[in-house]
C-alpha positions in Angstrom: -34.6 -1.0 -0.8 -33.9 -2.1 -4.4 -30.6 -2.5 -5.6 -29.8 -0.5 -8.5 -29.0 -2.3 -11.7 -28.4 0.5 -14.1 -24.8 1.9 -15.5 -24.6 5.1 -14.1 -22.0 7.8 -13.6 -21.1 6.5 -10.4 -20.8 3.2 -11.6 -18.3 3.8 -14.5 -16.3 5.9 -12.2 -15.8 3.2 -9.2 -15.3 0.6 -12.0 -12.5 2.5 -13.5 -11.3 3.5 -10.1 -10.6 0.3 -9.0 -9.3 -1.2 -12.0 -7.1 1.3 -12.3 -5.9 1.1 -8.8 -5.8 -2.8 -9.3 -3.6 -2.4 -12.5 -1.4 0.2 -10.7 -0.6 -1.8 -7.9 -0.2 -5.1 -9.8 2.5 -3.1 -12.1 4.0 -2.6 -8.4 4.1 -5.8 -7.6 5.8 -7.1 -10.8 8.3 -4.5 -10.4 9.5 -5.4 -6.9 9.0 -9.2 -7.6 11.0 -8.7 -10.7 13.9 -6.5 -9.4 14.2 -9.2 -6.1 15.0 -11.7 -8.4 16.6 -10.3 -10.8 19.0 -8.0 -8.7 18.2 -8.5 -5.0 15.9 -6.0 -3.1 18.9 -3.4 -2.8 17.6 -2.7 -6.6 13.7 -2.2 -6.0 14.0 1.4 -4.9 15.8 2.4 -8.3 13.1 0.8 -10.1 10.0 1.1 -7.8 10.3 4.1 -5.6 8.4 7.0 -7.3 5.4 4.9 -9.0 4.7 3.2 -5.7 5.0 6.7 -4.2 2.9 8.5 -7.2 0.3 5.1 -7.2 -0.5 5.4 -3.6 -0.7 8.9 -3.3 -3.4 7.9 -5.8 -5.4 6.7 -2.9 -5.9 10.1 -2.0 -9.1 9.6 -3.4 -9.9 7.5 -1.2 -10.0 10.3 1.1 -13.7 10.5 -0.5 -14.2 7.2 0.1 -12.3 6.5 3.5 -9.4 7.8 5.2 -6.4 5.8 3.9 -4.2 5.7 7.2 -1.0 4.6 7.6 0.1 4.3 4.3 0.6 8.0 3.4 2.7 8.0 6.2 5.1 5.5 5.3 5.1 6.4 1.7 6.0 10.4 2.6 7.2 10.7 6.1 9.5 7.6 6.4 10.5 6.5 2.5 10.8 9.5 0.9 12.9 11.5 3.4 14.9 9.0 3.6 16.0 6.7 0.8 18.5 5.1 1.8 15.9 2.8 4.0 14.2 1.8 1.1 16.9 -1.1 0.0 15.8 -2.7 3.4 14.1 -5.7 2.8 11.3 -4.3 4.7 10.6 -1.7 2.0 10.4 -4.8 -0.3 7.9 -6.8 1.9 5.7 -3.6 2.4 5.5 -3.0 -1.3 4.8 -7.1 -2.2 2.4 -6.9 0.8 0.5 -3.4 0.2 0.5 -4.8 -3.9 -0.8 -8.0 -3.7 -3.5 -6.6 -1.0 -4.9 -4.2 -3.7 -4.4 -6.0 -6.5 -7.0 -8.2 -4.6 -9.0 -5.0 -3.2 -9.4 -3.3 -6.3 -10.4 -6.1 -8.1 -12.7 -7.6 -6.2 -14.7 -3.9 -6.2 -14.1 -3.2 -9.9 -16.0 -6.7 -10.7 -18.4 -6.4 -7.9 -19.8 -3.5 -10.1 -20.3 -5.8 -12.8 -21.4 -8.7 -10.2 -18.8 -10.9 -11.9 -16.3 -11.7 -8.5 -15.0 -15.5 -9.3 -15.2 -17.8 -5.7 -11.5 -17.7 -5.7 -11.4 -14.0 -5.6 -14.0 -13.6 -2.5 -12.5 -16.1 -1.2 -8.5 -14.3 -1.7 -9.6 -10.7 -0.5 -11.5 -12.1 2.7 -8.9 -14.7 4.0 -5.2 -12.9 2.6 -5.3 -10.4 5.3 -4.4 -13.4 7.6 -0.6 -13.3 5.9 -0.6 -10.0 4.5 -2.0 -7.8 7.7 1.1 -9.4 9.5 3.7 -8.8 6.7 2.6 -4.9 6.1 2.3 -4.2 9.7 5.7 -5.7 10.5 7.1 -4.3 7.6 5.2 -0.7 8.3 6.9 -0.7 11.7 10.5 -1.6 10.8 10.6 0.9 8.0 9.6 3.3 10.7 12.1 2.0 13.7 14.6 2.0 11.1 14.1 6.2 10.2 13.7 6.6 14.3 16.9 5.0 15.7 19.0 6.2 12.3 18.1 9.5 10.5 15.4 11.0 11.6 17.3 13.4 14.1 19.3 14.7 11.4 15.9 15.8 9.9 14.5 17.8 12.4 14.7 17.6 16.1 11.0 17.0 16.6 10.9 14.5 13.9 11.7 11.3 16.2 8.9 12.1 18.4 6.2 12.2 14.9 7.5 9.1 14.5 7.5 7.3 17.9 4.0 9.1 18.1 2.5 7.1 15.3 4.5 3.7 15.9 2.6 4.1 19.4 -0.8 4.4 17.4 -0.2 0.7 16.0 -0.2 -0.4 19.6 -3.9 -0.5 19.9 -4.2 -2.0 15.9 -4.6 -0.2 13.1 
């Protein structure tokens, strides 16, 4: 089957998509990187909290594309209930990790419209996982053990056993 060279309405929307996406989650990423440094990761919920919230939700789209998983999750079941978890350091490595993983992702597919993806940048989105995987997942599952043995119960009764329920789903991988 031949590949389709032409600019089409598809095209301009995946390209703007994912550059989007990429410039959203690279604003992330400077955020949390500059708020570590500048005031200690404490800080990076004041100044991060509702754009990473509002820029993954963004991924909702996605939901046309693929189903987005865990992410969602974290973002509404686990950070936003509860706040006060989010000047763990684990909310800082999730955020640096989930960032610099789409900065990378959206990239990659926002120039892979216009079949201009640099070596380095293949290279980047096909070998980071090896460092980043690790980091999110870790980070994914403190930020959760942290809402199940601290406030969680004072949420609702059943809401430990949501949360257990998915921390047991990242036993098989995600």
């Amino acid at each position: 089957m031949a590949r389709s060279t032409g600019f089409g309405p598809k095209k301009a929307y995946l390209i703007l998509y994912n550059a989007a996406s990429a410039i959203a989650w690279t604003t992330v990423l400077g955020r949390v990187a500059l708020v570590i440094w500048w005031r200690g990761t404490p800080f990076v919920p004041l100044v991060v909290d509702n754009f990473a919230r509002v820029t993954q939700t963004f991924a909702v789209m996605e939901i046309l594309h693929a189903l987005t998983g865990a992410r969602l999750f974290l973002m509404w079941a686990v950070c936003w209930p509860f706040p006060q978890l989010n000047s763990s350091v684990f909310y800082s490595s999730m955020l640096c990790a989930w960032s610099l993983t789409e900065v990378m992702r959206y990239s990659y597919f926002a120039l892979k419209q216009v079949e201009a993806v640099p070596g380095w940048l293949h290279w980047l989105r096909y070998s980071a996982f090896l460092v980043l995987y690790p980091v999110g997942i870790g980070s994914e599952v403190a930020m959760t053990l942290q809402a199940l043995v601290g406030p969680a119960s004072g949420l609702a009764p059943w809401y430990p056993y949501a949360l257990l329920a998915v921390l047991l789903s990242y036993i098989p991988g995600e």
